[in-house]
ZAGULO-599892 format. One line per 4 residues: their letters; for each residue y, z, x of N, C-alpha, C, O. Coordinates in Angstrom, 1 decimal. Layout:
// residues N
A> Y/Z/X/Y/Z/X/Y/Z/X/Y/Z/X ~ ...
//
This chain:
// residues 70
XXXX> 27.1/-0.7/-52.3/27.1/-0.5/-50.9/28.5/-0.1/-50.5/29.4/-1.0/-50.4 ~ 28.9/1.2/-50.1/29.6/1.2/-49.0/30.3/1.3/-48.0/29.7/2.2/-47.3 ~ 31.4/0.8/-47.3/31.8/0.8/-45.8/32.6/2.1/-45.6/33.4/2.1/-44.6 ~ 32.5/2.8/-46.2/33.3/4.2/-45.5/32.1/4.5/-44.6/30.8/4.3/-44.8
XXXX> 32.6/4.9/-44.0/31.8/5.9/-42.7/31.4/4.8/-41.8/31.4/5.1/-40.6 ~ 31.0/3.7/-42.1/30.2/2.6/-41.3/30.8/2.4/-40.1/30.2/2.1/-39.1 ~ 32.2/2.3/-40.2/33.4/2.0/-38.6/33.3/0.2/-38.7/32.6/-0.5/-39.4 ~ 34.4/-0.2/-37.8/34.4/-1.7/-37.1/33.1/-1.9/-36.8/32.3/-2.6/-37.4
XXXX> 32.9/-0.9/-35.6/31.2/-1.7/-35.0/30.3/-2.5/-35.9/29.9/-3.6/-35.7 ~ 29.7/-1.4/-37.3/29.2/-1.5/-38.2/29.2/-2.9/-39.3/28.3/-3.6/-39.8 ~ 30.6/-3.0/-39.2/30.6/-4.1/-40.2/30.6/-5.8/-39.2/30.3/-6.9/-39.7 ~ 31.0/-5.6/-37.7/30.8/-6.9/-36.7/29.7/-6.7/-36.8/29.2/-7.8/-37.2
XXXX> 28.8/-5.7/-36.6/27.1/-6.2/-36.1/26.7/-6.5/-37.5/26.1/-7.6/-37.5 ~ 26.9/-5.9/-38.9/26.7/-7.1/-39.8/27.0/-8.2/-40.1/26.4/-8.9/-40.9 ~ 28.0/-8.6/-39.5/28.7/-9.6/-40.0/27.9/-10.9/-38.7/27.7/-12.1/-38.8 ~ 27.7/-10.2/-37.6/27.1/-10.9/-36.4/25.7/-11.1/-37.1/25.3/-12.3/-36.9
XXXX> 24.7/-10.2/-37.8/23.2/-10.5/-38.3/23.4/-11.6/-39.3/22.8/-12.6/-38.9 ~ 24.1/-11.7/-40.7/24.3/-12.3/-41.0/24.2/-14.0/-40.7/23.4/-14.8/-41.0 ~ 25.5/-14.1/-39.9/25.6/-15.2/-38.9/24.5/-15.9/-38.1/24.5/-17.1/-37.7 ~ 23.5/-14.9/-37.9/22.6/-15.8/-36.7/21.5/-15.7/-37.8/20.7/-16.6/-37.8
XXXX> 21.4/-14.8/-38.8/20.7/-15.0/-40.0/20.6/-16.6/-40.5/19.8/-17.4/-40.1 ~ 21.5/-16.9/-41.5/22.5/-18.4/-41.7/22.1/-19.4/-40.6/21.3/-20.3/-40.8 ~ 22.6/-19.1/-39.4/22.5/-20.1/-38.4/20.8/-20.6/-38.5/20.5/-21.8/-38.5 ~ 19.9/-19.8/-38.5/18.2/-19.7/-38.3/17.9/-20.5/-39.5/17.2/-21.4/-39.3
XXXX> 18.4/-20.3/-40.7/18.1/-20.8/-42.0/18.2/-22.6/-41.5/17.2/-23.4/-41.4 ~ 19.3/-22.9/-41.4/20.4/-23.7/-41.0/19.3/-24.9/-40.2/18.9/-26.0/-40.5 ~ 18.9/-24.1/-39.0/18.2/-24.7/-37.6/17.1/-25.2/-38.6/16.9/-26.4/-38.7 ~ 16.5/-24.2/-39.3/15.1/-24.7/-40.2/15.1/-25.7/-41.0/14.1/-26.5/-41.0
XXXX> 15.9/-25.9/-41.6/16.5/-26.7/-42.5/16.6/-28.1/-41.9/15.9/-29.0/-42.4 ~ 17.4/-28.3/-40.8/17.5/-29.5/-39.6/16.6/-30.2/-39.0/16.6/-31.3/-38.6 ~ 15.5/-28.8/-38.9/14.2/-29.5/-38.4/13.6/-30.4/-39.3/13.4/-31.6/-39.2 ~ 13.4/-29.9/-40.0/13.1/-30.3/-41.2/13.3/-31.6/-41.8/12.4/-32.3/-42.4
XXXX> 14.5/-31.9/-41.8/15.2/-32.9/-42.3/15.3/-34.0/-41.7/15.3/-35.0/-42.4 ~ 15.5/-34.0/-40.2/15.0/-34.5/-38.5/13.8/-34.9/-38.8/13.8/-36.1/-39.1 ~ 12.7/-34.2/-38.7/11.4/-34.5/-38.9/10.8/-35.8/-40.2/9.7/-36.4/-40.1 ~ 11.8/-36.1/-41.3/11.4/-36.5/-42.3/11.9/-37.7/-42.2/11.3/-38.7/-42.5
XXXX> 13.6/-37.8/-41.4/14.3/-38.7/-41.4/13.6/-39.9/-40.0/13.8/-41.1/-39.9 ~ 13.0/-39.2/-39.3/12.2/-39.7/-38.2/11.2/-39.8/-38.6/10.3/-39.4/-37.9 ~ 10.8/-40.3/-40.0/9.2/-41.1/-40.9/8.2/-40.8/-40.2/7.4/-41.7/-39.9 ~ 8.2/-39.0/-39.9/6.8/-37.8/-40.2/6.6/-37.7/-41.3/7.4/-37.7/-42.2
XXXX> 5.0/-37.6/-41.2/4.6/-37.1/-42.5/5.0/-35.4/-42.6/5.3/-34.6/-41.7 ~ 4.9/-35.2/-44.4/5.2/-34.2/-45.0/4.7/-32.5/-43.9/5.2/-31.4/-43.5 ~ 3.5/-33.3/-43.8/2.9/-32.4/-43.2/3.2/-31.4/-41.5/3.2/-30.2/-41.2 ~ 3.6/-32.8/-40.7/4.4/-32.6/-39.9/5.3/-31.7/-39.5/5.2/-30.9/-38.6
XXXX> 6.7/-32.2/-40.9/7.9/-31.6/-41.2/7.2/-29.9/-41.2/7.4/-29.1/-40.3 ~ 6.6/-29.7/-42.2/6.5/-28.2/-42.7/5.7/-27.5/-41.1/5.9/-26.3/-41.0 ~ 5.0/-28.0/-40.3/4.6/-27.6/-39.0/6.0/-27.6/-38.1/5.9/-26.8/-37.2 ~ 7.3/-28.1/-38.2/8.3/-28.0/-37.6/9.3/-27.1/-38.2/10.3/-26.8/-37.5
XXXX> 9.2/-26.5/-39.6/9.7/-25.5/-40.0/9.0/-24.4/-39.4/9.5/-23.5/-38.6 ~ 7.7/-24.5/-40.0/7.1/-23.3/-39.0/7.4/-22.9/-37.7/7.8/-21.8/-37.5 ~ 7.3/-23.5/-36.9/7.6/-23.1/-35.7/8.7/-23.0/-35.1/8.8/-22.7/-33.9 ~ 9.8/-23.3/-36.0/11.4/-23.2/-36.0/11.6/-21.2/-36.6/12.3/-20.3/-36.3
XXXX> 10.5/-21.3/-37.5/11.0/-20.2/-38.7/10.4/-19.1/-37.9/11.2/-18.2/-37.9 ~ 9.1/-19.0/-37.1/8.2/-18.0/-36.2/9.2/-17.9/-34.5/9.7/-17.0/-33.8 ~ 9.0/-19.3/-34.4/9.4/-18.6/-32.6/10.9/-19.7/-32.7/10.7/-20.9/-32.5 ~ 11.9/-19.3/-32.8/13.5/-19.7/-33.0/13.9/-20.5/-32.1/14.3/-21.6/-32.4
XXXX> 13.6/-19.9/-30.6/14.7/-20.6/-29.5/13.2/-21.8/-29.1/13.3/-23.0/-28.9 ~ 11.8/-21.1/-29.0/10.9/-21.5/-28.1/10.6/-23.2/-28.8/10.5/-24.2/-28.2 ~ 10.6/-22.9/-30.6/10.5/-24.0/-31.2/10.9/-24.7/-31.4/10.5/-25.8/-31.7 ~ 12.3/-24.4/-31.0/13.6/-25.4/-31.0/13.7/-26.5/-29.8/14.0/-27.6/-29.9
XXXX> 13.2/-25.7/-28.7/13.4/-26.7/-27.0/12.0/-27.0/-27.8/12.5/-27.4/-28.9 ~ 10.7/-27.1/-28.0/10.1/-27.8/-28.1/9.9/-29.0/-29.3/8.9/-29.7/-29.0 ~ 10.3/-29.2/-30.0/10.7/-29.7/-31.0/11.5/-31.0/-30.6/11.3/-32.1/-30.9 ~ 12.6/-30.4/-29.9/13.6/-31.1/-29.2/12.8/-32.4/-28.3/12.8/-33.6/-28.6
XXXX> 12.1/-31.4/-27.0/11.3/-32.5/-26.3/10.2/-33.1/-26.9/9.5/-33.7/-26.1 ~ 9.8/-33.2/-27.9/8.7/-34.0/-28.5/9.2/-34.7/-29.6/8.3/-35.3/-30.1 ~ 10.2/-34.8/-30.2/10.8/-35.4/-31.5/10.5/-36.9/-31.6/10.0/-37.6/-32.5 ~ 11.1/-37.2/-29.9/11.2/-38.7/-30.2/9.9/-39.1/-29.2/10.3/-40.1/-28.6
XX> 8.9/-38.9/-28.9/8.1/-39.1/-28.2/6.6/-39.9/-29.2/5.7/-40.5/-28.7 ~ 6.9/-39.4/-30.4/6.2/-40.1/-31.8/6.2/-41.4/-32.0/5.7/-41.8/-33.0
//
């Protein structure tokens, strides 16, 4: 791969996809881990990946408000 011709722009908006790439991985990961360490079953957890990994921000506020409500 390379960066001739691509410009600054090119390599910040990769370097920015990347980044919220990682970050999403990251969030999934937390849920996840959240979910397990707060003695949910297995099954649970992987329903909080899911909906971390499909809808990002929407799963996350929700997640949030229901975590400790178990």
């Amino acid at each position: 791969m390379s960066f001739v011709g691509v410009g600054i722009f090119g390599i910040v908006t990769l370097l920015m996809v990347l980044f919220f790439f990682l970050l999403h991985i990251a969030v999934c990961v937390w849920g996840y881990n959240d979910a397990r360490r707060k003695g949910r079953s297995p099954e649970f957890a992987i329903l909080v990946v899911l909906g971390l990994l499909f809808f990002p921000v929407v799963g996350l506020i929700i997640y949030l408000l229901i975590r400790n409500n178990y």
